[in-house]
PDB file of N, H, CA, C and O in Angstrom:
ATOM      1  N   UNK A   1       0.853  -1.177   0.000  1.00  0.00           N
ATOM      2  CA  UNK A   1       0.000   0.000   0.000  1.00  0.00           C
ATOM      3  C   UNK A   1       0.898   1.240   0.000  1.00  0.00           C
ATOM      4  O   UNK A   1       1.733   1.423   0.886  1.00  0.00           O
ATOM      5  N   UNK A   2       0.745   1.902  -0.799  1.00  0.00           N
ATOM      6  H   UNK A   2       0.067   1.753  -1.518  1.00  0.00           H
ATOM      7  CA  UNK A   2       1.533   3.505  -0.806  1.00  0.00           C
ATOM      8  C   UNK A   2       1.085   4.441   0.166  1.00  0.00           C
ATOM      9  O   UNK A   2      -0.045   4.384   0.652  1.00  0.00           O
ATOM     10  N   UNK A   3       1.993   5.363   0.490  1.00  0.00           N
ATOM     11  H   UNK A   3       2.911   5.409   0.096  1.00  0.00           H
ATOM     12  CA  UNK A   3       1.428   6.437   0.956  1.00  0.00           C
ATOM     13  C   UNK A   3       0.397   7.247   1.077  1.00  0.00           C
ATOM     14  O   UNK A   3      -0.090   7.747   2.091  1.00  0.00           O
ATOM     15  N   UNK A   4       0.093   7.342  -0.057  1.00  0.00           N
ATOM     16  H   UNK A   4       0.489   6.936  -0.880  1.00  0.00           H
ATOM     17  CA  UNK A   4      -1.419   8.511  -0.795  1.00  0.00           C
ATOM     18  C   UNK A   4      -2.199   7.174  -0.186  1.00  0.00           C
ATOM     19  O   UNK A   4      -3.008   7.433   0.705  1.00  0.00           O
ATOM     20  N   UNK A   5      -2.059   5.802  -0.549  1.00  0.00           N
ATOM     21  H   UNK A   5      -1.401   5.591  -1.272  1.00  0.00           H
ATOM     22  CA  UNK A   5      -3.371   5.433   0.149  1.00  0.00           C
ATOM     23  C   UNK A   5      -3.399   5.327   1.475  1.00  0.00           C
ATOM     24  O   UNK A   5      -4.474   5.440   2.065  1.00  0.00           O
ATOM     25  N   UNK A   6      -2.167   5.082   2.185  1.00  0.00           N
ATOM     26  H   UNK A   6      -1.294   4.990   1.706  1.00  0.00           H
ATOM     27  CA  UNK A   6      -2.562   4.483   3.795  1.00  0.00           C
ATOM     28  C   UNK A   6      -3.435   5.990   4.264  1.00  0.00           C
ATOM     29  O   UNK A   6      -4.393   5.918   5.034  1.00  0.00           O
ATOM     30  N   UNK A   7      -2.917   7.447   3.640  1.00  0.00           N
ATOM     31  H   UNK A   7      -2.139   7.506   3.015  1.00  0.00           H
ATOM     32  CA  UNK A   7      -3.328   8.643   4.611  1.00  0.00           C
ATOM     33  C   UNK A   7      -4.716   8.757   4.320  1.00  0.00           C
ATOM     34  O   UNK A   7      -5.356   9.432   5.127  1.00  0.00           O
ATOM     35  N   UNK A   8      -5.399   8.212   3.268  1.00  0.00           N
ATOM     36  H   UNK A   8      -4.879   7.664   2.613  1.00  0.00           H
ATOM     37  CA  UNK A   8      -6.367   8.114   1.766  1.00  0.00           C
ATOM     38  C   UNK A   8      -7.539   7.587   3.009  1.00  0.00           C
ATOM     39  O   UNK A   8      -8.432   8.192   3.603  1.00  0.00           O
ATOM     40  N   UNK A   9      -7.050   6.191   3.059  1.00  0.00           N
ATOM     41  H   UNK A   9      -6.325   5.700   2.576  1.00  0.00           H
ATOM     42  CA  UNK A   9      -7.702   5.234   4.321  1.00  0.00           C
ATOM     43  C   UNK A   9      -8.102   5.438   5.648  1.00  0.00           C
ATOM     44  O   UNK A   9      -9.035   5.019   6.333  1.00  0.00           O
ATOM     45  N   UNK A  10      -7.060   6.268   5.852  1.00  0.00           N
ATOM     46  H   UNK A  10      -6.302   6.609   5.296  1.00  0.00           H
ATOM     47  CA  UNK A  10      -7.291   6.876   7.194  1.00  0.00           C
ATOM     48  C   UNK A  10      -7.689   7.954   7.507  1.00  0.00           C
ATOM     49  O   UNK A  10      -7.783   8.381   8.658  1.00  0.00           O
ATOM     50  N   UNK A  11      -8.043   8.666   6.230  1.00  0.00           N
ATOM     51  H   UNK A  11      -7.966   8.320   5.295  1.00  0.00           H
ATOM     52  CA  UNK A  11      -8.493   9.825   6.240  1.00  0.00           C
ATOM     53  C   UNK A  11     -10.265   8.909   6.400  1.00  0.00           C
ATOM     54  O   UNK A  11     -11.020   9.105   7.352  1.00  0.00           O
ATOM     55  N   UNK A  12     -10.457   8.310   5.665  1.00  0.00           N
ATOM     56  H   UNK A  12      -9.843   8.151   4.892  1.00  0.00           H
ATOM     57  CA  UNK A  12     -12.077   7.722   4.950  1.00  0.00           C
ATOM     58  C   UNK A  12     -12.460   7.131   6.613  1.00  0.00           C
ATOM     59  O   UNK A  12     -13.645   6.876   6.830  1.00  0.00           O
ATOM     60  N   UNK A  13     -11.320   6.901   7.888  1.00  0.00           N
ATOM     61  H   UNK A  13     -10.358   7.108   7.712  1.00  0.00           H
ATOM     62  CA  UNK A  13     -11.925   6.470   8.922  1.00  0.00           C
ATOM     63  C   UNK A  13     -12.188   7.362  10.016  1.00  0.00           C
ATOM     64  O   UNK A  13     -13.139   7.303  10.794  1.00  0.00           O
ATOM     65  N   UNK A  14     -10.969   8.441   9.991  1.00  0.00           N
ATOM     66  H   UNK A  14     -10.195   8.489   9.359  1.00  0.00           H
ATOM     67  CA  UNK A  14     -11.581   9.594  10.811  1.00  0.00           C
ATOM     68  C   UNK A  14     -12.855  10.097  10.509  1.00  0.00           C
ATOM     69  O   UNK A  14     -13.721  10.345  11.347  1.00  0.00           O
ATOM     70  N   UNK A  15     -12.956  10.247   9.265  1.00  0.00           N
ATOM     71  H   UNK A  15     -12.252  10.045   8.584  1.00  0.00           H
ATOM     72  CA  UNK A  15     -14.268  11.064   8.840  1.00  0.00           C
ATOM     73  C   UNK A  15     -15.662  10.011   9.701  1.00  0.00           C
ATOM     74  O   UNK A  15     -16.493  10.562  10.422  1.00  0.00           O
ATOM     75  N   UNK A  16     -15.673   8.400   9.424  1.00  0.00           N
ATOM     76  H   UNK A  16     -14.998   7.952   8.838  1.00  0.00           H
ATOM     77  CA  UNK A  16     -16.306   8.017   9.837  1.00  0.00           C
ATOM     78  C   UNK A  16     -16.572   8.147  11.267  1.00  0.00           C
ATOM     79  O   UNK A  16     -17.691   8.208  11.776  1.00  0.00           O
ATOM     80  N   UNK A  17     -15.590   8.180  11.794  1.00  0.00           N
ATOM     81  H   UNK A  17     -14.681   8.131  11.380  1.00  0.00           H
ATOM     82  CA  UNK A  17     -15.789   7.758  13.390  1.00  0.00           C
ATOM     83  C   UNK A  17     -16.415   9.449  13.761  1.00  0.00           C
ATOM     84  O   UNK A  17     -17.415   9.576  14.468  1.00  0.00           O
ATOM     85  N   UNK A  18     -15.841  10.395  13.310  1.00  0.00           N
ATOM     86  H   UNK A  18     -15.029  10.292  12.736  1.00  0.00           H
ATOM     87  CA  UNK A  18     -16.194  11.528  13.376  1.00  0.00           C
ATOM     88  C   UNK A  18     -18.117  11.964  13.469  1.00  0.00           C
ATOM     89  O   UNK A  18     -18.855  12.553  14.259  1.00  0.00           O
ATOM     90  N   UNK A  19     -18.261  11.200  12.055  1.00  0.00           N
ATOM     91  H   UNK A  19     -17.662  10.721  11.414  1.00  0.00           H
ATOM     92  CA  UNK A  19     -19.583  11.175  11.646  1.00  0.00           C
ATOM     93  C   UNK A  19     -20.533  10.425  12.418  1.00  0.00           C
ATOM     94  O   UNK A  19     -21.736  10.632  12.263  1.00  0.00           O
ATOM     95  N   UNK A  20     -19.923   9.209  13.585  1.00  0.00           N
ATOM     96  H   UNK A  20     -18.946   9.041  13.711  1.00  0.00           H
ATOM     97  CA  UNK A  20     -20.648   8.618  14.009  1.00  0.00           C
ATOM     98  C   UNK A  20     -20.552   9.486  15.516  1.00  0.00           C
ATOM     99  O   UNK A  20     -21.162   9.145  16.529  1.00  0.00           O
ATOM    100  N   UNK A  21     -19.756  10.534  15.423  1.00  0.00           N
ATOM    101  H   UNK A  21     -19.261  10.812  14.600  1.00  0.00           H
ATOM    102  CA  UNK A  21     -20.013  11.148  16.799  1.00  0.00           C
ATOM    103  C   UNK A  21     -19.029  10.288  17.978  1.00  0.00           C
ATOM    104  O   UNK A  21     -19.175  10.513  19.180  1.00  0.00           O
ATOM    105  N   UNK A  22     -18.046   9.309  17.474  1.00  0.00           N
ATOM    106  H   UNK A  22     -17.926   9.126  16.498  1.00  0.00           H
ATOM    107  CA  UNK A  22     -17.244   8.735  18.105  1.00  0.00           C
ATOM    108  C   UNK A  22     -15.987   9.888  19.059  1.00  0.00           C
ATOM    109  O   UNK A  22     -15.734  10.985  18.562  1.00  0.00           O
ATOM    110  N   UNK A  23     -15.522   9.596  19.984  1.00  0.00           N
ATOM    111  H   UNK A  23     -15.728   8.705  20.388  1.00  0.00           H
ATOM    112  CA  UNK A  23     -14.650  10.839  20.921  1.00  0.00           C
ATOM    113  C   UNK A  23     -13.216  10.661  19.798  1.00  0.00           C
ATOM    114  O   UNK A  23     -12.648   9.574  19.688  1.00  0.00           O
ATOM    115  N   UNK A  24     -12.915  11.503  19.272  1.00  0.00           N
ATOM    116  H   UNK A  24     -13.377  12.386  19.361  1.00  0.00           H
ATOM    117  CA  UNK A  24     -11.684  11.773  18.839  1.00  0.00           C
ATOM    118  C   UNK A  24     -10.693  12.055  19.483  1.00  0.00           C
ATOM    119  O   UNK A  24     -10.703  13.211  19.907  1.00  0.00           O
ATOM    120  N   UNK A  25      -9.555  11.275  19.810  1.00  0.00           N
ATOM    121  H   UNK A  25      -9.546  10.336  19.465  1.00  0.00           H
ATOM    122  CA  UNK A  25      -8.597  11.797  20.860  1.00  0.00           C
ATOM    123  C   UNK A  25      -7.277  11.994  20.488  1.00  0.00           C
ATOM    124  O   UNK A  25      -6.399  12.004  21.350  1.00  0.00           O
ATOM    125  N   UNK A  26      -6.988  12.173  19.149  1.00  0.00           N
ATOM    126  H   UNK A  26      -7.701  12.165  18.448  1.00  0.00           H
ATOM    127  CA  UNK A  26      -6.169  12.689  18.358  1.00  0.00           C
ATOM    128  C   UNK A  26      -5.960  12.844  16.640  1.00  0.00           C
ATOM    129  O   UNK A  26      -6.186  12.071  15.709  1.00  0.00           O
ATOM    130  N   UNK A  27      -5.550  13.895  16.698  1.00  0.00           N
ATOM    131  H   UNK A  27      -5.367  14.524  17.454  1.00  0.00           H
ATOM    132  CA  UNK A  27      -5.559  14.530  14.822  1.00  0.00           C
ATOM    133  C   UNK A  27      -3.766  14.671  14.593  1.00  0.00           C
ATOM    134  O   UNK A  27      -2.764  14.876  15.279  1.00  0.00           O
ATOM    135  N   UNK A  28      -4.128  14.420  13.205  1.00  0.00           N
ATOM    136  H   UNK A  28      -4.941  14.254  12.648  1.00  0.00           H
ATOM    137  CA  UNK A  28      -2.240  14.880  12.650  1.00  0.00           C
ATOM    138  C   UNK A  28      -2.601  15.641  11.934  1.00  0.00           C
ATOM    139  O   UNK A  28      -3.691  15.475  11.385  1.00  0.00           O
ATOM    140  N   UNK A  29      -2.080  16.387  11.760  1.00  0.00           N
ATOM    141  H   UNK A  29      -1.195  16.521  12.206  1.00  0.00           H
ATOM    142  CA  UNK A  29      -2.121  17.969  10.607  1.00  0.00           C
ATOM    143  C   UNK A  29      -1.341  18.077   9.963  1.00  0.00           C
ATOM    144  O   UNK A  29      -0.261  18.403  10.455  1.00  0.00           O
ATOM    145  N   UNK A  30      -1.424  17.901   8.728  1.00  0.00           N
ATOM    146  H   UNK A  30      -2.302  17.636   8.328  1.00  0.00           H
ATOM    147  CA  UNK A  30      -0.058  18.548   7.531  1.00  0.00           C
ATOM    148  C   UNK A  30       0.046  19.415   6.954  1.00  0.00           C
ATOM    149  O   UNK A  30      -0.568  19.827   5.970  1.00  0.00           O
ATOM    150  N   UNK A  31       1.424  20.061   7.910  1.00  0.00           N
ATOM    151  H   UNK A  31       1.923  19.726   8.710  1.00  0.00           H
ATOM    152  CA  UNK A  31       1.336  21.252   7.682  1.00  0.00           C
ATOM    153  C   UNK A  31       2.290  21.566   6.563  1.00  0.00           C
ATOM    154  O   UNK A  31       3.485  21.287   6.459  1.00  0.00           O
ATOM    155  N   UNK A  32       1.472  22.223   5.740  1.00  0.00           N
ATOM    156  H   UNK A  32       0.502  22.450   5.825  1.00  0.00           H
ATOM    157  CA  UNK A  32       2.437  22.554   4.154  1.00  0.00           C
ATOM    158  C   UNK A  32       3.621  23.488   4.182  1.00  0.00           C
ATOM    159  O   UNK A  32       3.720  24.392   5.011  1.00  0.00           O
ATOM    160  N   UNK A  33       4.476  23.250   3.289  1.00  0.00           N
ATOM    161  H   UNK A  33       4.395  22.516   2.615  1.00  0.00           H
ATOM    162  CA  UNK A  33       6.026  24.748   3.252  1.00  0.00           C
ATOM    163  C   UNK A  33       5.585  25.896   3.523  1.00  0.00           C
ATOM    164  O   UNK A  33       4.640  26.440   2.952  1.00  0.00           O
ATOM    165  N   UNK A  34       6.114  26.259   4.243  1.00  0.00           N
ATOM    166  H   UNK A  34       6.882  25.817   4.706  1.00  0.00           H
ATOM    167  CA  UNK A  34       5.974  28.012   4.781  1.00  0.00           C
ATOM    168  C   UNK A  34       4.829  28.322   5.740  1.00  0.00           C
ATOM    169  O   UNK A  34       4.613  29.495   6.046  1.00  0.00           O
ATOM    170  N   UNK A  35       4.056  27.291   6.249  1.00  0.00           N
ATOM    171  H   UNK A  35       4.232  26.339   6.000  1.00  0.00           H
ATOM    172  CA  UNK A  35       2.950  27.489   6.548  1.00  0.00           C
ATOM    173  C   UNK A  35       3.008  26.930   8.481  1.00  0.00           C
ATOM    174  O   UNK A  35       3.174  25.745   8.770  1.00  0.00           O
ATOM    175  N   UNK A  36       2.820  28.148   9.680  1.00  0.00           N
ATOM    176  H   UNK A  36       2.685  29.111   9.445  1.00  0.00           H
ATOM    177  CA  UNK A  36       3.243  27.929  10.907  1.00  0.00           C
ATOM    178  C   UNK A  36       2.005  26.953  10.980  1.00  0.00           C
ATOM    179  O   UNK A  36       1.030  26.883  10.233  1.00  0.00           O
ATOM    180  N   UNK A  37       2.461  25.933  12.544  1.00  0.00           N
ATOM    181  H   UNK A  37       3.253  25.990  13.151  1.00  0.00           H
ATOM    182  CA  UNK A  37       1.916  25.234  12.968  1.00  0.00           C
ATOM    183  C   UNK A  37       0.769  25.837  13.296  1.00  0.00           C
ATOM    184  O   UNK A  37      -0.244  25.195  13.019  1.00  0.00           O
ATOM    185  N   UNK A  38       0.592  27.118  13.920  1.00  0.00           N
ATOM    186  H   UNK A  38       1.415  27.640  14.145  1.00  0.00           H
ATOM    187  CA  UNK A  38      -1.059  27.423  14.100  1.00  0.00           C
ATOM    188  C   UNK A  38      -1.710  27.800  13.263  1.00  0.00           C
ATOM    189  O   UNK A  38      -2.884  28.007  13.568  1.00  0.00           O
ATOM    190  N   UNK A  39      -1.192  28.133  11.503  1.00  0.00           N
ATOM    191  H   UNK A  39      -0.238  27.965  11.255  1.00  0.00           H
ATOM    192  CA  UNK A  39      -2.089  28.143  10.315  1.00  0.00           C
ATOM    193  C   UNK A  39      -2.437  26.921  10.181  1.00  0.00           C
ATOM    194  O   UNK A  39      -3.561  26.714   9.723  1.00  0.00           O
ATOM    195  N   UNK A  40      -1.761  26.018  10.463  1.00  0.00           N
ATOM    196  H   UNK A  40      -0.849  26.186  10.835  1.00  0.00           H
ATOM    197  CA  UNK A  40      -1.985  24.290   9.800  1.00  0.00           C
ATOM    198  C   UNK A  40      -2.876  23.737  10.736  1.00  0.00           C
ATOM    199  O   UNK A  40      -3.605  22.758  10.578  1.00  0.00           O
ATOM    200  N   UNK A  41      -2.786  24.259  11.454  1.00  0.00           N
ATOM    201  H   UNK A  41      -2.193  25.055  11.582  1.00  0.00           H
ATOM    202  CA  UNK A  41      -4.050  23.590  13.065  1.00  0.00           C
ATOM    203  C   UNK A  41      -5.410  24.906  12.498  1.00  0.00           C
ATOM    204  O   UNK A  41      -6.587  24.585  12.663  1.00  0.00           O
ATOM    205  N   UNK A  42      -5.148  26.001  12.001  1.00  0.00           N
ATOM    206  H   UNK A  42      -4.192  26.262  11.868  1.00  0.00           H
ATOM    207  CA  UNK A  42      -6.391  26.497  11.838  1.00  0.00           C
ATOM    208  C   UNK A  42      -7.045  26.335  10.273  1.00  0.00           C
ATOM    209  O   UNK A  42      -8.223  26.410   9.926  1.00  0.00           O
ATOM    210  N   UNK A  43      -6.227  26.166   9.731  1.00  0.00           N
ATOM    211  H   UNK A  43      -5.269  26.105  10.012  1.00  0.00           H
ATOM    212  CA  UNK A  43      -7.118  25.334   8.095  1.00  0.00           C
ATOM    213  C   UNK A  43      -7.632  24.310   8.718  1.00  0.00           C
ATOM    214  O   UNK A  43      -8.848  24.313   8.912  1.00  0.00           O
ATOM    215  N   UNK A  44      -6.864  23.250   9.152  1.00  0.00           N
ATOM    216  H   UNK A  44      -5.877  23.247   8.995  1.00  0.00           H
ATOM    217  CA  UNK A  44      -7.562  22.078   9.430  1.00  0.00           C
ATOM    218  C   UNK A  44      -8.879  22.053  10.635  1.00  0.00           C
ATOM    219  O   UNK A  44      -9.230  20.929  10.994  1.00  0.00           O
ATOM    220  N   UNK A  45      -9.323  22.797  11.017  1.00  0.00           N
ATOM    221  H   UNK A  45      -9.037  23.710  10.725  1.00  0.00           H
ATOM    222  CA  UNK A  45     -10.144  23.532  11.871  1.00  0.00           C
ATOM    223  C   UNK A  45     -11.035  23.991  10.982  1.00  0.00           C
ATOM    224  O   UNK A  45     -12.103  23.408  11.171  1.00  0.00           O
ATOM    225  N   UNK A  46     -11.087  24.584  10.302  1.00  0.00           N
ATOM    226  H   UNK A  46     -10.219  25.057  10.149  1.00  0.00           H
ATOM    227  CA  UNK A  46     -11.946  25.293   9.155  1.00  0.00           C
ATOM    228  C   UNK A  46     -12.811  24.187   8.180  1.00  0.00           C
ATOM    229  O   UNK A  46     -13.997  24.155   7.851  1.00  0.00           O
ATOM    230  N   UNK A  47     -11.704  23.335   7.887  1.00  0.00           N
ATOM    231  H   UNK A  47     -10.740  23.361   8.154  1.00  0.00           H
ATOM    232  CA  UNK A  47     -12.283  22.315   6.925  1.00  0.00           C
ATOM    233  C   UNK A  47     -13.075  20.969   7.593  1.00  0.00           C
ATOM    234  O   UNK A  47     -13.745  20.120   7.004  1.00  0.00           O
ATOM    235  N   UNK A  48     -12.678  21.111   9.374  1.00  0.00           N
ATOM    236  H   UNK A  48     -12.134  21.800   9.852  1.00  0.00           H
ATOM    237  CA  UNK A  48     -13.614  20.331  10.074  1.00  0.00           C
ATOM    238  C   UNK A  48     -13.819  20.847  11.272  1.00  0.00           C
ATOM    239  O   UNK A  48     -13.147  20.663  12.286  1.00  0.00           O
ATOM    240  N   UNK A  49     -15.136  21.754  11.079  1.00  0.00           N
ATOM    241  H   UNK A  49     -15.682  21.904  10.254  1.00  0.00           H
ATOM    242  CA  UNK A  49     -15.469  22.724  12.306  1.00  0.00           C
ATOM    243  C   UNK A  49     -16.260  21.368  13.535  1.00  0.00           C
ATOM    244  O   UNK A  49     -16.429  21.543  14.742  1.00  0.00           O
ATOM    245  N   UNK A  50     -16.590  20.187  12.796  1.00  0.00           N
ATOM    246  H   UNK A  50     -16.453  20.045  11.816  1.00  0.00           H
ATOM    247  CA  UNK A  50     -17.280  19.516  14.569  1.00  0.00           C
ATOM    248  C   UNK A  50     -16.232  18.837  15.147  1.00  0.00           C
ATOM    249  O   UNK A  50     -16.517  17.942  15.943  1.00  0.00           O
ATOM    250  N   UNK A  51     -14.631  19.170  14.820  1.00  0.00           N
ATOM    251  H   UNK A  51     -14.399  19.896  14.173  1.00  0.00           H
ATOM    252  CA  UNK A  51     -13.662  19.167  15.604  1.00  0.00           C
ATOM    253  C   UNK A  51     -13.857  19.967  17.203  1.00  0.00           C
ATOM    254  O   UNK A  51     -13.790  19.551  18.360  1.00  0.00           O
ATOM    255  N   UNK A  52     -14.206  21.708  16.401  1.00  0.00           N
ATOM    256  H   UNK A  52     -14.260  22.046  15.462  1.00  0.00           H
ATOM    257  CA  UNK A  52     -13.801  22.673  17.179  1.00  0.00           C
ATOM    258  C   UNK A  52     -14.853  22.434  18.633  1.00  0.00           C
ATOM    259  O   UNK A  52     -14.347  22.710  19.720  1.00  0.00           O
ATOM    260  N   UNK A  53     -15.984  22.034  18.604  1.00  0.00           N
ATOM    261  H   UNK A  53     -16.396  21.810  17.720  1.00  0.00           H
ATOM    262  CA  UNK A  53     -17.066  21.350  19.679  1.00  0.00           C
ATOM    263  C   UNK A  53     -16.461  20.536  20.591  1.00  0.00           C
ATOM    264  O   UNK A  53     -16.786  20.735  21.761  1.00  0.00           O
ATOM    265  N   UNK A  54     -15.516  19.509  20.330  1.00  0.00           N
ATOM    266  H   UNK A  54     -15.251  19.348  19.379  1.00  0.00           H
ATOM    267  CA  UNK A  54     -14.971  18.611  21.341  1.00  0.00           C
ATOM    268  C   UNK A  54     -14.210  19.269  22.534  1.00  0.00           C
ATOM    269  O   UNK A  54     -13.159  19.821  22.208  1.00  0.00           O
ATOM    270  N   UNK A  55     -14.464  19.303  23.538  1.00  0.00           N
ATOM    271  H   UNK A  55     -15.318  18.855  23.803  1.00  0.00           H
ATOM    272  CA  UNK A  55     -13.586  19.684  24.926  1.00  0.00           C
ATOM    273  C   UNK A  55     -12.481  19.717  24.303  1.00  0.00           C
ATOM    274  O   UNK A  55     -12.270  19.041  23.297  1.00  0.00           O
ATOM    275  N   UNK A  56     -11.354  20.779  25.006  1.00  0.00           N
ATOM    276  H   UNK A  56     -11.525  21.329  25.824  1.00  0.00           H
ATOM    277  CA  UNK A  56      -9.612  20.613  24.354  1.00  0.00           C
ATOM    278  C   UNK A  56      -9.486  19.317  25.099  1.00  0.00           C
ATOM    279  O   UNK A  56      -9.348  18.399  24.291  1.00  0.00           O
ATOM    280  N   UNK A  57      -9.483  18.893  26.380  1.00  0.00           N
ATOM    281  H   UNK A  57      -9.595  19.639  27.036  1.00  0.00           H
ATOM    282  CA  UNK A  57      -8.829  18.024  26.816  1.00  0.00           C
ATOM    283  C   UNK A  57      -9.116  16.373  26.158  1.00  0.00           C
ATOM    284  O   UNK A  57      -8.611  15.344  26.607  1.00  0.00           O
ATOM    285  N   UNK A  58      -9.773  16.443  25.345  1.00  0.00           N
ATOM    286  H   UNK A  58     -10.183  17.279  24.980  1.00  0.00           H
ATOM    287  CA  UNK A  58     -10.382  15.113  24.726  1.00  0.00           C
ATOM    288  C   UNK A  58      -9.699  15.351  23.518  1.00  0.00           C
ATOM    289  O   UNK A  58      -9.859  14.430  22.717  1.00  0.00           O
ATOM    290  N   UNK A  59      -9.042  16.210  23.144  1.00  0.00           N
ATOM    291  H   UNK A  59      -8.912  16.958  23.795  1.00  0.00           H
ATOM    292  CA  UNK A  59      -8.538  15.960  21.507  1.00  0.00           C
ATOM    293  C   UNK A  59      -6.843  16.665  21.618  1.00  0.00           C
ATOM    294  O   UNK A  59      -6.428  17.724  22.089  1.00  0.00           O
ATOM    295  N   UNK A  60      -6.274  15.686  21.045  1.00  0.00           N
ATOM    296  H   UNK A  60      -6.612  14.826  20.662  1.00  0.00           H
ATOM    297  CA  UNK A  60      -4.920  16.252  20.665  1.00  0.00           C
ATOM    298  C   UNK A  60      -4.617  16.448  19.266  1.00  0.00           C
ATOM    299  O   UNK A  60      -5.028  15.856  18.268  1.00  0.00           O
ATOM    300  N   UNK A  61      -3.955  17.236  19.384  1.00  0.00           N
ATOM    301  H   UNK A  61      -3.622  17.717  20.195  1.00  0.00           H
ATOM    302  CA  UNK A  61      -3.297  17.534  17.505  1.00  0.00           C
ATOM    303  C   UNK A  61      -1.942  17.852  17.183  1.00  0.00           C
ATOM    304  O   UNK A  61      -1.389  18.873  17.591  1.00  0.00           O
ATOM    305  N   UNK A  62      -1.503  17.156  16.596  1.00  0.00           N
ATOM    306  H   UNK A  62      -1.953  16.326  16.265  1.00  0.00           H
ATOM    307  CA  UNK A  62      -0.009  16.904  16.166  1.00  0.00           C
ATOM    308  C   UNK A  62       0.058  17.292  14.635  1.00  0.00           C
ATOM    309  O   UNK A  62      -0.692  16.922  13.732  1.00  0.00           O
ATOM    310  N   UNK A  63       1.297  18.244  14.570  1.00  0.00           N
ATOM    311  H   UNK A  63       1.907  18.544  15.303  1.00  0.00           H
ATOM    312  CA  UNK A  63       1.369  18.433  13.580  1.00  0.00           C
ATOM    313  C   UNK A  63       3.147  18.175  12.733  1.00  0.00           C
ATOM    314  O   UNK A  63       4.370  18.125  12.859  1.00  0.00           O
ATOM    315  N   UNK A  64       2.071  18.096  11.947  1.00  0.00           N
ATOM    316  H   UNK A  64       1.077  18.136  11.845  1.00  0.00           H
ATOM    317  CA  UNK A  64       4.311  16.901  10.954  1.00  0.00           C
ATOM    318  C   UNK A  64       4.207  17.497   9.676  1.00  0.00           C
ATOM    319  O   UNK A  64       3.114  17.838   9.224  1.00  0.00           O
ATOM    320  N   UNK A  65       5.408  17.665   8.984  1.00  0.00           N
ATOM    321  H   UNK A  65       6.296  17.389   9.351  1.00  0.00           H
ATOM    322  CA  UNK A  65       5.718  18.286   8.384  1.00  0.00           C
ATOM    323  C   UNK A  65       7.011  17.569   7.613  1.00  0.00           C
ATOM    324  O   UNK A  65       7.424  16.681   8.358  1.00  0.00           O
ATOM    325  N   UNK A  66       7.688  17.625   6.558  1.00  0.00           N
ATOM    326  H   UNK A  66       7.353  18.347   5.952  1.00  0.00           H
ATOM    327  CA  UNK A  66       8.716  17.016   5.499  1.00  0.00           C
ATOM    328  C   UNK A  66       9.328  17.769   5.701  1.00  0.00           C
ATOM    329  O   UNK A  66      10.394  17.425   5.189  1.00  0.00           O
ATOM    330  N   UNK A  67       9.508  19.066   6.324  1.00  0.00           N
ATOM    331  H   UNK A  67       8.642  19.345   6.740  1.00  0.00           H
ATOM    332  CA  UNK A  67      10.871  20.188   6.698  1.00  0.00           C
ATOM    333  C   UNK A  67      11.041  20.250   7.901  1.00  0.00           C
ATOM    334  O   UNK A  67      10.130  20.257   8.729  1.00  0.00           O
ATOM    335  N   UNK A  68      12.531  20.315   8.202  1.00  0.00           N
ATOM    336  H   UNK A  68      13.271  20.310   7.530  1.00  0.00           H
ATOM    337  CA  UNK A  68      13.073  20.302   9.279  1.00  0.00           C
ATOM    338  C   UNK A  68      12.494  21.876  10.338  1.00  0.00           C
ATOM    339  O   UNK A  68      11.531  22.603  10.093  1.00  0.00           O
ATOM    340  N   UNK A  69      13.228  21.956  11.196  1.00  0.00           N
ATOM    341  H   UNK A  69      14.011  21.366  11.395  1.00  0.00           H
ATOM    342  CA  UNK A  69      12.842  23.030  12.127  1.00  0.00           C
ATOM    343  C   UNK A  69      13.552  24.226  11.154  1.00  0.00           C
ATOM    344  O   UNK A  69      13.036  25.332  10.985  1.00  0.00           O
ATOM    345  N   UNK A  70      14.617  23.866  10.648  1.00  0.00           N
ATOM    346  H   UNK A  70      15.036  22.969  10.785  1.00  0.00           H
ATOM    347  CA  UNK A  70      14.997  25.296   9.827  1.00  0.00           C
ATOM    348  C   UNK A  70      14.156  25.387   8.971  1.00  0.00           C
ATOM    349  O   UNK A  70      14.071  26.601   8.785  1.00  0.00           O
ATOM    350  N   UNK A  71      13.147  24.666   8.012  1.00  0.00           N
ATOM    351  H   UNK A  71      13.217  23.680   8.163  1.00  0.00           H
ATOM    352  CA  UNK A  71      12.639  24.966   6.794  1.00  0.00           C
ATOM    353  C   UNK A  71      13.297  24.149   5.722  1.00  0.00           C
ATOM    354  O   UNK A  71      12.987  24.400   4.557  1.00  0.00           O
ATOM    355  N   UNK A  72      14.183  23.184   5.978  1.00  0.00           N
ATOM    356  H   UNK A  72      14.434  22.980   6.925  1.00  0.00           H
ATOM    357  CA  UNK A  72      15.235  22.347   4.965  1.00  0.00           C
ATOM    358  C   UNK A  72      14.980  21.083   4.931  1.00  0.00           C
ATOM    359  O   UNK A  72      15.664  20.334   4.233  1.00  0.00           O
TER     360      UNK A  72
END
């Protein structure tokens, strides 16, 4: 299985568990070049606002990125 699909897959199960109103207790965020960790936590916020409803303490969010801490 490649890449594009495992995130593909796991994207198609968050959404579910999401949809079933299941407790989400953690998100990964990819955050694109040039773009700070709290733009990449707030697109991804935008594009799934019944995130923003869950208590903070019930949801974590991690965010990863293909560039180092310098940008390299």
């Amino acid at each position: 299985m490649t890449a594009k699909e495992t995130v593909a897959r796991l994207c198609e199960r968050v959404a579910a568990l999401v949809a079933a109103r299941t407790p989400v207790l953690g998100v990964v965020v990819w955050r694109n070049p040039g773009e700070t960790e709290a733009e990449a936590i707030e697109r991804y916020m935008r594009k799934h606002p019944e995130l923003a409803t869950m208590p903070r303490p019930a949801r974590t969010i991690r965010v990863v990125s293909w560039e180092g801490p310098t940008g390299v």
